[in-house]
N, C-alpha and C positions, 0 to 999 in steps of 0.2 A: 747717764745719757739716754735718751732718746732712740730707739731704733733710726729714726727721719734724722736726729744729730749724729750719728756714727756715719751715715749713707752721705751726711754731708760731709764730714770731716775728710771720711776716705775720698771724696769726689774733689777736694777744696785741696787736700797736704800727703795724700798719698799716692805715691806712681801708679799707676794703671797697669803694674808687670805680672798679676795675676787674673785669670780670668774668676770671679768672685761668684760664688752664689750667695742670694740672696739669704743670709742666715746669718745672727750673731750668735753662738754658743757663749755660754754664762758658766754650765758645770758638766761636767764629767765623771763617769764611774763605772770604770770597767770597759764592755762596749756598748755604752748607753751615754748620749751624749743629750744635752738640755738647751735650747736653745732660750733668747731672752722673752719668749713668750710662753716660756713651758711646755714648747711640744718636744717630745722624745724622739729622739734617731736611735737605730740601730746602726753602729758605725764598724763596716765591714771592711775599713779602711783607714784605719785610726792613726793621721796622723804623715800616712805617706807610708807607714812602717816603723814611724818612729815608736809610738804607745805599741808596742811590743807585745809589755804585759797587762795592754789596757788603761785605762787611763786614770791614774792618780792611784797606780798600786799600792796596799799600804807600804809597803814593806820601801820601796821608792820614796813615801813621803815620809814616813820613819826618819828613814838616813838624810833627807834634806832637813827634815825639822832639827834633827838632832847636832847638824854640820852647818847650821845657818848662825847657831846660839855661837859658835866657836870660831871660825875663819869662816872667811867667804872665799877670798882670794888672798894668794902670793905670786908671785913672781919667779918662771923657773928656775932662777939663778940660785936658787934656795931647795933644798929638798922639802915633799912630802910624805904623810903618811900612805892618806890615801893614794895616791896616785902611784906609790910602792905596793901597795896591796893589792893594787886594782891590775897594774904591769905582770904583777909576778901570776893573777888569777887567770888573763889572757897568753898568757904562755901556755899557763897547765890546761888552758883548756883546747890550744889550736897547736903549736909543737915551739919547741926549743927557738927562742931567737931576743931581741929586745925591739921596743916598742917607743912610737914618736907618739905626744898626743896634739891632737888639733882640735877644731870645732866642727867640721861638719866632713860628709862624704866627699866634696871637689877639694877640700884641705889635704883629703886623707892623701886622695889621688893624687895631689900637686907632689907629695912628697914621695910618692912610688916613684914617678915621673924624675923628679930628682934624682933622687937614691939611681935610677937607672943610667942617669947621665955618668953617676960617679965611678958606676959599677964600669962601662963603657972607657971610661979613661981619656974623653975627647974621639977617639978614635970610633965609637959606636954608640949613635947615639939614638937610632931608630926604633922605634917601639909597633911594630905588629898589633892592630887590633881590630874588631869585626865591626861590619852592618849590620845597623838597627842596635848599638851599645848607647850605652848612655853612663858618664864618667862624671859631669859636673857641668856648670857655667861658666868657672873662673877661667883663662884666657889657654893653659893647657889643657886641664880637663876636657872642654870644649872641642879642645882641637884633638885628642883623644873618640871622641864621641863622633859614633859611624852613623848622623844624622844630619843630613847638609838644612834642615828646615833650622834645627836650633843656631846652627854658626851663620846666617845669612844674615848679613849685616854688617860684622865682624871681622873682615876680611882686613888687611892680610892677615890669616892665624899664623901660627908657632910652627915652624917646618918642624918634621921629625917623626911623621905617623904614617903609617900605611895601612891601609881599609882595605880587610877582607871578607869572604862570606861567612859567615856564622857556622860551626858545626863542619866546615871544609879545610879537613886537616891537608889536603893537596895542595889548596889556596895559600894555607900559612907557609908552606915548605918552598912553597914557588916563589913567596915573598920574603924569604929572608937570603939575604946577602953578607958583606964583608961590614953594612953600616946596622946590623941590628944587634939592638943591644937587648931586648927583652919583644915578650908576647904577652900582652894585657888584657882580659876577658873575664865577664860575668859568668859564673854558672848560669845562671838561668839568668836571662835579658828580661827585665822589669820592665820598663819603659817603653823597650821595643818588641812588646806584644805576650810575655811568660812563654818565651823561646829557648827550649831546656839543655842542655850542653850533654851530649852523648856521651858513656859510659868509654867507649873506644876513641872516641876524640879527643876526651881530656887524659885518658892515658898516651896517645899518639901524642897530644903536646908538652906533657912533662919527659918523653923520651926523646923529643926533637930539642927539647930545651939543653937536656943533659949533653946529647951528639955533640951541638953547637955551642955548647959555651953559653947559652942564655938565660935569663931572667923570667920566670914564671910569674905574672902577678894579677891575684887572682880580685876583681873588686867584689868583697861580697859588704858592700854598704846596704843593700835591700836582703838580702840572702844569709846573712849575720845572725847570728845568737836564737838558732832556733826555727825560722824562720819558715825551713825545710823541711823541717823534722829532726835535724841532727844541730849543735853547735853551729857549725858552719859547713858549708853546701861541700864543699871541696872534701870530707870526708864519705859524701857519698861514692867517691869514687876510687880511691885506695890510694891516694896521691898526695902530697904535700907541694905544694907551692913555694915558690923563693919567697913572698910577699904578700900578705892580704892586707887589704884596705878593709875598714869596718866606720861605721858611724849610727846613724838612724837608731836602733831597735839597741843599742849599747846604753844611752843614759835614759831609760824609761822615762822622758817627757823631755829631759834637758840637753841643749845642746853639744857633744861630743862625737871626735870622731879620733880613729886612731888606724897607722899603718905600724904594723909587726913584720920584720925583715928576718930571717931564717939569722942563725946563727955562723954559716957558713960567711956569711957577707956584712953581718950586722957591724962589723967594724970599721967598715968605710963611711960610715957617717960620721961624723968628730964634730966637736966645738967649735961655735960660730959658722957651722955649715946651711943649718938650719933651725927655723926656731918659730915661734907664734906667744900674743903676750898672753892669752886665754888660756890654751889646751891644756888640759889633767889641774884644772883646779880643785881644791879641794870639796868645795860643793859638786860639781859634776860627776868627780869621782868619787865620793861618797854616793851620789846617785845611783850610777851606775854599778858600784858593788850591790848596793839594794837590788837592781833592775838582777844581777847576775843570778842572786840569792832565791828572789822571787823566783825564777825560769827554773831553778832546781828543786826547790822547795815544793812547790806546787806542780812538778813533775811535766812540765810544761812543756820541754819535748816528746813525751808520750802521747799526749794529746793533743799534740800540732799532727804527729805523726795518723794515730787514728784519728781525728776528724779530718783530716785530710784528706784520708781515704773514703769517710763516710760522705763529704761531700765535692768528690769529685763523684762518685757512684749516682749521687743524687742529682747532679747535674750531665752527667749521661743519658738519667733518665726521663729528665727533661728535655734533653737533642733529639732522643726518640720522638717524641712531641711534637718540638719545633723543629721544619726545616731550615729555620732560619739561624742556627746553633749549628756552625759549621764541624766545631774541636772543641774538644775539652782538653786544658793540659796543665801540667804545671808539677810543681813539690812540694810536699806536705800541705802549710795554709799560704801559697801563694799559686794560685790558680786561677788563670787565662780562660775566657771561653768568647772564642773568634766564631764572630756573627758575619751572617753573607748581606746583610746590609749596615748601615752608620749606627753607631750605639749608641748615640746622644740622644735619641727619645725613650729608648730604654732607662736609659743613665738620669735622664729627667724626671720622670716617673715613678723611678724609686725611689728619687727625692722626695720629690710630694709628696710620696706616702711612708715615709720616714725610715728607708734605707739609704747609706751612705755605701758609695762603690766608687768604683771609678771606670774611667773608658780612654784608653791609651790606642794610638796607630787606626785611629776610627774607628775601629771595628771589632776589641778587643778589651772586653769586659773582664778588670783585673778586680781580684779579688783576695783581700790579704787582713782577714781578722785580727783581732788581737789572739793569743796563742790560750788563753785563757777561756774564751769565747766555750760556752755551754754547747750541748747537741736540742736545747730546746729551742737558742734563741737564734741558731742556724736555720731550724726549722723554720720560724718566724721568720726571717731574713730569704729564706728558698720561696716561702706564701707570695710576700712579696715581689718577687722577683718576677716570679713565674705568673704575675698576674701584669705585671708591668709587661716583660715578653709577649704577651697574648697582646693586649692593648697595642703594642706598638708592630704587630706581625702582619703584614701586608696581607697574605695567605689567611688571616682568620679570619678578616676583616672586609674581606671581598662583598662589595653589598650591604653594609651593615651599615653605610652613610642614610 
């Protein structure tokens, strides 16, 4: 097809529920993505999160090729291999519990969300969670998610949440009552700007969890397998959680998402409670051990961890620069830097000139490499950036019309 035939197709039989930039990509490799007329992006965003370890790791396409010759799919009524190897690797790598699988992050969530209701007993079924979070689309999820711009429409949601401020361990303590049955929160808020969850707040709420009887559940679907620097975020802090939600950066390209329930509780789930025809197929799960392999093999937490640092350093050094670089912030390679005006001509311009980012809460230039990501083509990806910055900086630009 066409570039003009794809533009029509999507204008003629696809919903308009994304806003699309103009670009079809063809191929992928690493963080270098190819669009259909051969110009190269650096994609500092690969994915949402998902391309984790880059795009079309080998190690990813290995275990797809080699699981594609053999099963695609069964049916969970049936055991797997993979999805027994894949179960028993997310235990040993996050702590002691068993494991649901679904397809994507708001899956994962529907099922915490669940799980909570069971844990509750009818009697509490209230779930605690913050402003500026973001859980998923699907009709809980949603209702979950401390952002009234995404549910407007949608009304009436799901009773059973209460929104509080992010990081205000007094706020959660004021808000839980006789009907709460758990406290839901991202380590670090993806969506709602790379807003980082304090070292003393998340201890304050795994010990208010404990006082009261409640359910800890941590969503790290963006913050997941590396993403931070460590496996999963929630280790930054000395804490375990009743529950983590995971998805994105878990099947290196393919869709999968999964909730892990502590072992204290993991038995109140049972047969025909819940279920999905998709999740821990054998391709996915094959994927996904590949994607696990890759992050270890290639030492890929270490280097989420220092480039992390090297380019958080480097983007300081550009706020120095710019007054228009209000914060730098974030963990490991997922890093926020909140501008004192709209980032969408930033976020344009380094389009054009073949960086991929993103710009979340208007103002807040997220930045989430693949973990693999070099310090040369960071480099290359900061050139750009920081020429884009200058181009769109009100303050350089005084007079220059």
């Amino acid at each position: 097809m066409t570039k003009k035939e794809v533009f029509e197709c999507y204008d003629q039989y696809v919903f308009p529920t994304y806003t699309r930039l103009p670009a079809i990509f063809v191929k992928g490799k690493g963080s270098v993505l190819t669009d259909i007329d051969g110009k190269k992006y650096m994609d500092l965003f690969p994915g949402w999160g998902v391309s984790n370890v880059g795009h079309c790791h080998p190690k990813v396409m290995a275990a797809v090729r080699d699981q594609i010759n053999k099963l695609i799919h069964i049916p969970n009524n049936f055991f797997g291999i993979n999805q027994a190897r894949l179960a028993r690797e997310l235990v040993r790598l996050a702590f002691p519990g068993k494991v649901f699988f679904c397809n994507s992050g708001a899956e994962a969530n529907e099922a915490a969300i669940k799980f909570s209701r069971l844990f509750g007993k009818g009697e509490r079924f209230e779930i605690i969670t913050t402003l500026n979070s973001f859980h998923g689309r699907t009709m809980g999820a949603l209702s979950a998610t401390g952002q009234e711009k995404y549910q407007r429409g949608f009304a009436p949601l799901p009773a059973g949440f209460v929104t509080v401020p992010f990081n205000d361990i007094n706020a959660v303590r004021s808000a839980v009552n006789e009907r709460t049955a758990a406290i839901m929160i991202e380590p670090v808020q993806g969506e709602g700007g790379i807003n980082v969850a304090d070292v003393p707040y998340m201890k304050a709420l795994r010990e208010l969890c404990d006082e009261r009887g409640l359910l800890l559940i941590l969503d790290e679907v963006q913050t997941g397998f590396g993403r931070t620097g460590k496996m999963f975020a929630f280790q930054h802090y000395g804490i375990e959680p009743d529950i983590i939600t995971m998805a994105k950066g878990l099947g290196g390209g393919l869709p999968i998402g999964a909730m892990l329930a502590c072992s204290k509780h993991a038995h109140l789930l049972q047969p025909g409670m819940h279920g999905t025809t998709f999740g821990g197929s054998p391709l996915v799960a094959k994927a996904a051990l590949g994607a696990l392999e890759a992050i270890a093999k290639d030492k890929m937490l270490k280097n989420s961890r220092v480039l992390g640092v090297y380019l958080t350093e480097k983007l300081n050094a550009m706020k120095s620069r710019f007054p228009i670089i209000k914060e730098v912030r974030g963990l490991g390679l997922m890093i926020g830097v909140e501008l004192t005006i709209e980032g969408k001509g930033i976020f344009e311009t380094c389009f054009q000139n073949g960086l991929i980012i993103n710009c979340t809460q208007g103002k807040v230039l997220r930045i989430m490499p693949a973990l693999n990501i070099t310090r040369k083509q960071l480099d290359k990806a900061l050139d750009i950036l920081e020429k884009a910055i200058l181009k769109n900086d009100p303050s350089k630009n005084r007079g220059s019309a």
